[in-house]
C-alpha positions, 0 to 999 in steps of 0.5 A: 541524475539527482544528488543527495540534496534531492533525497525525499522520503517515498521517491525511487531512484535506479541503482545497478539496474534495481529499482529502490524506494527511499524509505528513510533517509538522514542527512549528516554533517559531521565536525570533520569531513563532507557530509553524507546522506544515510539511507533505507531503501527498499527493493521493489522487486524483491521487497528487501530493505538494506541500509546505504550510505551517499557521499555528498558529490554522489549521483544517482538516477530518477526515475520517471513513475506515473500514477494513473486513476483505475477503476477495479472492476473484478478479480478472478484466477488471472488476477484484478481487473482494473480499467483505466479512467481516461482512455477505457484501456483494461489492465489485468495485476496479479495477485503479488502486484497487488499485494495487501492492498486486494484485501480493502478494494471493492468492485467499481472502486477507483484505485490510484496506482503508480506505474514505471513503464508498465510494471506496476510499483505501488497502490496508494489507499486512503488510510481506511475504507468502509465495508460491509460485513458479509459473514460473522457469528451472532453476538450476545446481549452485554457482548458490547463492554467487552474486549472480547474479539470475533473473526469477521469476513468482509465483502472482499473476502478479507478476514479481520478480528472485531467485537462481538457486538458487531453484526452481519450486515453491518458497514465497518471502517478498516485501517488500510494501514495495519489491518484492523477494525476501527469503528462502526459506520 
Protein backbone atom coordinates (compact mmCIF):
# COMPACT_ATOMS: atom_id res chain seq x y z
CA UNK A 1 0.00 0.00 0.00
CA UNK A 2 1.34 3.48 -0.88
CA UNK A 3 -0.13 6.96 0.31
CA UNK A 4 -0.24 10.16 -1.53
CA UNK A 5 3.05 10.98 -0.87
CA UNK A 6 4.27 8.21 -3.04
CA UNK A 7 2.27 9.62 -6.18
CA UNK A 8 4.38 9.63 -9.33
CA UNK A 9 3.36 10.49 -12.89
CA UNK A 10 3.13 7.04 -15.07
CA UNK A 11 2.84 4.63 -11.98
CA UNK A 12 -0.32 2.31 -11.89
CA UNK A 13 -1.88 1.75 -8.66
CA UNK A 14 -5.03 -0.85 -8.37
CA UNK A 15 -8.27 0.62 -7.44
CA UNK A 16 -11.86 -1.47 -6.99
CA UNK A 17 -10.29 -4.04 -9.10
CA UNK A 18 -9.39 -1.80 -12.10
CA UNK A 19 -5.89 -1.14 -12.90
CA UNK A 20 -5.06 2.88 -13.22
CA UNK A 21 -2.31 4.78 -14.39
CA UNK A 22 -1.52 8.32 -12.96
CA UNK A 23 -1.47 10.69 -15.63
CA UNK A 24 -1.32 13.78 -13.76
CA UNK A 25 -1.42 14.64 -10.27
CA UNK A 26 -1.15 17.66 -8.02
CA UNK A 27 -0.64 18.12 -4.45
CA UNK A 28 -2.57 20.76 -2.52
CA UNK A 29 -2.09 22.47 0.69
CA UNK A 30 -4.84 24.35 1.22
CA UNK A 31 -4.82 27.39 4.36
CA UNK A 32 -7.54 25.53 6.29
CA UNK A 33 -7.72 21.87 6.37
CA UNK A 34 -5.45 18.30 5.44
CA UNK A 35 -3.84 18.34 2.24
CA UNK A 36 -4.99 16.33 -0.77
CA UNK A 37 -3.76 14.95 -3.82
CA UNK A 38 -5.97 15.83 -7.29
CA UNK A 39 -5.51 13.01 -9.88
CA UNK A 40 -6.14 12.00 -13.64
CA UNK A 41 -5.90 8.66 -13.81
CA UNK A 42 -6.45 6.60 -16.94
CA UNK A 43 -8.33 2.96 -17.13
CA UNK A 44 -5.92 0.64 -18.71
CA UNK A 45 -8.81 -1.62 -19.84
CA UNK A 46 -11.04 0.89 -21.01
CA UNK A 47 -8.71 3.80 -21.85
CA UNK A 48 -10.94 6.32 -19.78
CA UNK A 49 -9.37 9.16 -17.90
CA UNK A 50 -11.51 10.59 -14.84
CA UNK A 51 -10.52 13.26 -12.54
CA UNK A 52 -10.18 11.84 -8.47
CA UNK A 53 -9.12 13.31 -5.63
CA UNK A 54 -7.05 11.58 -2.13
CA UNK A 55 -7.24 12.45 1.25
CA UNK A 56 -3.86 12.93 2.66
CA UNK A 57 -4.21 9.34 5.14
CA UNK A 58 -5.71 7.92 2.00
CA UNK A 59 -4.06 4.19 0.72
CA UNK A 60 -3.94 2.59 -2.11
CA UNK A 61 -2.47 -0.32 -3.95
CA UNK A 62 1.00 -0.82 -5.96
CA UNK A 63 1.12 -2.56 -8.58
CA UNK A 64 4.03 -4.78 -9.22
CA UNK A 65 4.58 -4.11 -13.51
CA UNK A 66 7.61 -5.85 -15.02
CA UNK A 67 9.19 -4.70 -18.44
CA UNK A 68 10.88 -6.96 -20.38
CA UNK A 69 13.08 -6.57 -23.92
CA UNK A 70 10.85 -8.41 -27.03
CA UNK A 71 12.23 -8.80 -30.36
CA UNK A 72 9.08 -8.34 -32.84
CA UNK A 73 9.75 -10.65 -35.38
CA UNK A 74 6.14 -10.75 -37.49
CA UNK A 75 2.46 -9.69 -37.79
CA UNK A 76 0.02 -11.85 -39.30
CA UNK A 77 -4.04 -12.25 -38.67
CA UNK A 78 -3.33 -13.42 -35.06
CA UNK A 79 -1.83 -10.53 -33.99
CA UNK A 80 2.44 -9.40 -33.55
CA UNK A 81 4.72 -11.86 -32.72
CA UNK A 82 7.16 -10.94 -30.48
CA UNK A 83 10.13 -13.31 -28.79
CA UNK A 84 11.34 -12.42 -25.53
CA UNK A 85 15.11 -11.79 -25.37
CA UNK A 86 16.41 -13.69 -22.34
CA UNK A 87 14.70 -17.06 -22.55
CA UNK A 88 13.57 -17.61 -26.35
CA UNK A 89 9.74 -17.81 -25.07
CA UNK A 90 7.35 -16.48 -28.18
CA UNK A 91 4.36 -14.36 -27.23
CA UNK A 92 1.72 -13.34 -29.64
CA UNK A 93 -0.41 -9.42 -28.81
CA UNK A 94 -3.22 -8.52 -30.35
CA UNK A 95 -3.85 -5.78 -32.36
CA UNK A 96 -5.61 -3.46 -29.46
CA UNK A 97 -2.52 -4.77 -27.07
CA UNK A 98 -0.50 -2.84 -29.32
CA UNK A 99 -2.48 -0.49 -30.25
CA UNK A 100 -0.62 2.84 -32.01
CA UNK A 101 2.55 1.75 -31.53
CA UNK A 102 2.23 -1.29 -34.40
CA UNK A 103 2.46 1.45 -36.65
CA UNK A 104 6.63 2.46 -35.88
CA UNK A 105 7.76 -1.34 -35.42
CA UNK A 106 9.74 -3.03 -37.79
CA UNK A 107 10.67 -6.79 -37.98
CA UNK A 108 13.75 -7.66 -35.70
CA UNK A 109 12.93 -4.40 -33.78
CA UNK A 110 13.69 -4.91 -30.23
CA UNK A 111 10.54 -3.39 -28.28
CA UNK A 112 10.46 -2.70 -24.30
CA UNK A 113 6.84 -3.55 -23.09
CA UNK A 114 5.66 -3.67 -19.87
CA UNK A 115 3.70 -6.27 -18.30
CA UNK A 116 1.20 -7.00 -15.29
CA UNK A 117 1.13 -10.50 -14.68
CA UNK A 118 0.88 -11.61 -18.28
CA UNK A 119 -1.35 -8.92 -19.76
CA UNK A 120 0.52 -6.55 -21.54
CA UNK A 121 0.08 -2.62 -20.21
CA UNK A 122 2.17 -0.37 -22.35
CA UNK A 123 4.91 -0.49 -25.34
CA UNK A 124 7.63 2.34 -24.63
CA UNK A 125 9.06 3.71 -27.99
CA UNK A 126 11.77 6.04 -28.47
CA UNK A 127 10.25 9.23 -29.42
CA UNK A 128 11.03 8.53 -33.48
CA UNK A 129 12.22 5.90 -35.32
CA UNK A 130 13.45 5.81 -39.04
CA UNK A 131 11.68 4.02 -41.90
CA UNK A 132 11.88 3.46 -45.15
CA UNK A 133 9.37 4.83 -47.73
CA UNK A 134 8.06 1.89 -49.75
CA UNK A 135 5.09 3.86 -51.65
CA UNK A 136 4.69 7.23 -52.70
CA UNK A 137 3.83 9.64 -56.00
CA UNK A 138 6.74 11.18 -57.60
CA UNK A 139 7.65 14.67 -56.76
CA UNK A 140 8.41 17.45 -59.19
CA UNK A 141 11.24 19.75 -59.68
CA UNK A 142 10.64 23.35 -57.34
CA UNK A 143 8.43 20.74 -55.28
CA UNK A 144 11.25 21.31 -52.24
CA UNK A 145 9.81 25.31 -50.96
CA UNK A 146 6.78 24.20 -50.85
CA UNK A 147 4.48 23.45 -47.82
CA UNK A 148 2.76 21.28 -49.75
CA UNK A 149 2.20 17.51 -48.30
CA UNK A 150 1.67 13.98 -49.94
CA UNK A 151 0.28 10.71 -48.71
CA UNK A 152 3.59 8.31 -47.95
CA UNK A 153 3.17 4.34 -47.11
CA UNK A 154 6.00 3.58 -44.78
CA UNK A 155 7.51 -0.27 -44.43
CA UNK A 156 5.09 -0.87 -41.69
CA UNK A 157 2.19 -0.18 -43.75
CA UNK A 158 1.70 3.14 -41.70
CA UNK A 159 0.44 6.09 -43.93
CA UNK A 160 1.70 9.52 -43.05
CA UNK A 161 1.48 12.92 -44.69
CA UNK A 162 5.09 14.21 -46.24
CA UNK A 163 6.68 16.60 -48.74
CA UNK A 164 6.53 16.51 -52.05
CA UNK A 165 10.32 16.19 -52.32
CA UNK A 166 10.42 13.06 -50.71
CA UNK A 167 10.74 10.22 -52.75
CA UNK A 168 10.15 6.07 -52.72
CA UNK A 169 13.06 4.66 -51.05
CA UNK A 170 14.06 6.99 -49.20
CA UNK A 171 14.52 6.60 -45.14
CA UNK A 172 12.57 9.02 -43.03
CA UNK A 173 12.14 9.86 -39.10
CA UNK A 174 8.77 9.78 -37.79
CA UNK A 175 7.56 10.95 -34.52
CA UNK A 176 6.37 8.13 -32.28
CA UNK A 177 4.49 10.47 -30.32
CA UNK A 178 2.00 12.39 -32.82
CA UNK A 179 2.45 10.52 -36.10
CA UNK A 180 4.19 12.94 -38.00
CA UNK A 181 7.25 13.45 -40.78
CA UNK A 182 10.36 14.77 -39.15
CA UNK A 183 13.04 14.87 -41.59
CA UNK A 184 14.90 13.15 -43.96
CA UNK A 185 17.50 10.36 -42.83
Amino acid sequence: MIGMSDFRKGMCILIDGKLLKIVEFQHVKPGKGSAFVRTKLKDLDTGAVTDRTFRENEKVEDVYLEKKELQFLYKDGEGYHFMDQANYEQSVLSKDDVGDSGNYIKENDIVSIVFHGTKPIDIDLPTSVTLKVVETEPGFKGDTVSNVKKPAKLETDYIIQVPLFIKEGEMIKVDTRTGEYISRF
